[in-house]
TORKE-552364 format. One record per residue (C-alpha): residue number from 0; x, y, z. Coordinates in nm, 3 decimals, decimal comma. Layout:
! residues N
NODE num x y z
NODE NUM X Y Z;
...
! end
This chain:
! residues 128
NODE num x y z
NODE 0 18,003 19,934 11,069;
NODE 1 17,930 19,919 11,446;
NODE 2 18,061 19,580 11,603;
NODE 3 17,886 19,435 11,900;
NODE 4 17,978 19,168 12,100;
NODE 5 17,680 19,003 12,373;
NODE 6 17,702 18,750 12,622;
NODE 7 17,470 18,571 12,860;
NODE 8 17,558 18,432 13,159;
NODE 9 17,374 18,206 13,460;
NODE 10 17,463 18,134 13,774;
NODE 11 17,257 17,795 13,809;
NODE 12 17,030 17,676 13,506;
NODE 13 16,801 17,808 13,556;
NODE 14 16,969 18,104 13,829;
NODE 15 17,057 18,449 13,870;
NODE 16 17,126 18,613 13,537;
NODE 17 17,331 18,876 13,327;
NODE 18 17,406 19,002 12,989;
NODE 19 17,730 19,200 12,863;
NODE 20 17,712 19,391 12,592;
NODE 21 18,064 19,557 12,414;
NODE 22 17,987 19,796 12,137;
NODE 23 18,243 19,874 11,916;
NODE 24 18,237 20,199 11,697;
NODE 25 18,468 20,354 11,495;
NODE 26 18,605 20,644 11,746;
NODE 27 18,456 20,497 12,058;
NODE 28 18,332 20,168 12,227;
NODE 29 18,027 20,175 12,485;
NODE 30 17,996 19,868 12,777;
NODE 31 17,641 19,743 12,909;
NODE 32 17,624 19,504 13,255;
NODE 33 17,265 19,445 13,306;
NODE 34 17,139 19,190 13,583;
NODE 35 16,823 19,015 13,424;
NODE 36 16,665 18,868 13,695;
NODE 37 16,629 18,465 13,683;
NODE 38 16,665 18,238 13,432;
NODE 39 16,808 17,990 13,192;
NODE 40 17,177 18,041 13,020;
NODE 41 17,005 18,009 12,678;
NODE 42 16,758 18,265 12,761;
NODE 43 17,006 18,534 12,905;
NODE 44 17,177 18,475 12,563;
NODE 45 16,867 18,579 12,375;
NODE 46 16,798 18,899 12,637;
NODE 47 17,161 18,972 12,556;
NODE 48 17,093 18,967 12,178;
NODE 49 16,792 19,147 12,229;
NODE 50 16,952 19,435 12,473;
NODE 51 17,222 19,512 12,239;
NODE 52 16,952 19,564 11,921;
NODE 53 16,762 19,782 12,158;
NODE 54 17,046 19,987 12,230;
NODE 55 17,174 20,007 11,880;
NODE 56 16,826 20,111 11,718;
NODE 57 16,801 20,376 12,030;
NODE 58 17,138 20,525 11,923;
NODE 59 17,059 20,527 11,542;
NODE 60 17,318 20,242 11,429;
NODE 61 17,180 20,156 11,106;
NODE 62 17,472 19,900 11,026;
NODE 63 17,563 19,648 11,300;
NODE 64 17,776 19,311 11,308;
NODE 65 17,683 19,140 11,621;
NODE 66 17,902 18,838 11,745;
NODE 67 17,806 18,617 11,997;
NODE 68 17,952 18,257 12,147;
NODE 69 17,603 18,114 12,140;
NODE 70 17,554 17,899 11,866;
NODE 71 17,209 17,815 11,981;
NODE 72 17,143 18,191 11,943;
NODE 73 17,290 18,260 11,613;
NODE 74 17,177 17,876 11,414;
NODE 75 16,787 18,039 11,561;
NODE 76 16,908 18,372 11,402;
NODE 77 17,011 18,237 11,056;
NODE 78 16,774 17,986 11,023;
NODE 79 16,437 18,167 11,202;
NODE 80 16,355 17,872 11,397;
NODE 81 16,389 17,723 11,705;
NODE 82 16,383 17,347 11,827;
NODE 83 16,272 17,445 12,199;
NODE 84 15,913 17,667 12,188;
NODE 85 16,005 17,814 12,455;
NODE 86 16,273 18,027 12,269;
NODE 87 16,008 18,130 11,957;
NODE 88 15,882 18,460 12,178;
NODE 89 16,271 18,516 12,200;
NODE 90 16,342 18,474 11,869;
NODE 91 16,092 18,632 11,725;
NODE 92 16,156 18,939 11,916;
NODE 93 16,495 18,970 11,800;
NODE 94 16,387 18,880 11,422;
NODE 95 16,135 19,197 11,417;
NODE 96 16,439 19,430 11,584;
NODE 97 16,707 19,252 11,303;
NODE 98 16,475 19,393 11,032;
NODE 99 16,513 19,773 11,142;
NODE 100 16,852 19,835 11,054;
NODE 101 16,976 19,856 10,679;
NODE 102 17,208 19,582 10,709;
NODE 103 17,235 19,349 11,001;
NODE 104 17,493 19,039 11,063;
NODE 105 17,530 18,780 11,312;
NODE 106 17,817 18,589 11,361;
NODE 107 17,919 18,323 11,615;
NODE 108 18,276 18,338 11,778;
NODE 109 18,460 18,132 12,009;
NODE 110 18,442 18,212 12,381;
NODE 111 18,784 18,340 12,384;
NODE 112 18,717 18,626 12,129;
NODE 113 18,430 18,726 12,338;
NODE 114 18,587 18,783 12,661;
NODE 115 18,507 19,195 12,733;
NODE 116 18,131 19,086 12,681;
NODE 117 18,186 18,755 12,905;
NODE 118 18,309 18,977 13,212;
NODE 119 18,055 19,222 13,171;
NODE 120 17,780 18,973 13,160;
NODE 121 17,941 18,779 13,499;
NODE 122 18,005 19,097 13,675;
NODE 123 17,614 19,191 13,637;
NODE 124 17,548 18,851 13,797;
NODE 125 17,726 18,983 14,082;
NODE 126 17,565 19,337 14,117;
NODE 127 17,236 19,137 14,133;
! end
């Protein structure tokens, strides 16, 4: 099973924005820092979410864990709804991409066990 870890990150609310993504596979792990342009913190979480499905249904991963240390993100994943409508485009995005791989999990972890992705989505920030 292929492990990925994504992060969001905003400098301002809305402000400059980045997503890390750390994929874990079983010989090898891969790193994505991708300025997004400008937005909200909850938003670069969702394009972080979204980036990482993208990549894992372009490289063929048919079994993927993801973790992330948005709650917002993964309650909307779990539960296919969103409070804010401004999140539904988001989330329903990232339900269609969920439903191409043979088994797909989402699991929220603390900040501290998602540092790799953390960096990578701060140093993208930066590149901007």
């Amino acid at each position: 099973m292929i492990e990925v870890y994504t992060d969001g990150a905003s400098a301002g609310d809305p402000g400059p924005s980045g997503i890390g993504i750390f994929i874990k596979g079983e010989k090898n792990a891969e790193k994505y820092s991708i300025p997004i342009g400008i937005m909200s913190n909850h938003e670069a979480e969702y394009y972080a979410l979204i980036k990482g499905m993208e990549i894992c249904i372009e490289k063929g991963y048919k079994t993927v864990s993801f973790r992330t240390d948005s709650q917002l993100v993964e309650n909307a994943m779990e539960k296919q709804f969103v409070k804010n409508p401004a999140y539904a485009p988001l989330l329903e995005k990232a339900i269609s991409l969920s439903e191409q791989f043979d088994l797909f999990f989402i699991k929220w972890i603390p900040s501290k066990e998602n540092k790799t992705a953390d960096e990578l989505a701060r140093k993208a920030i930066i590149r901007k």
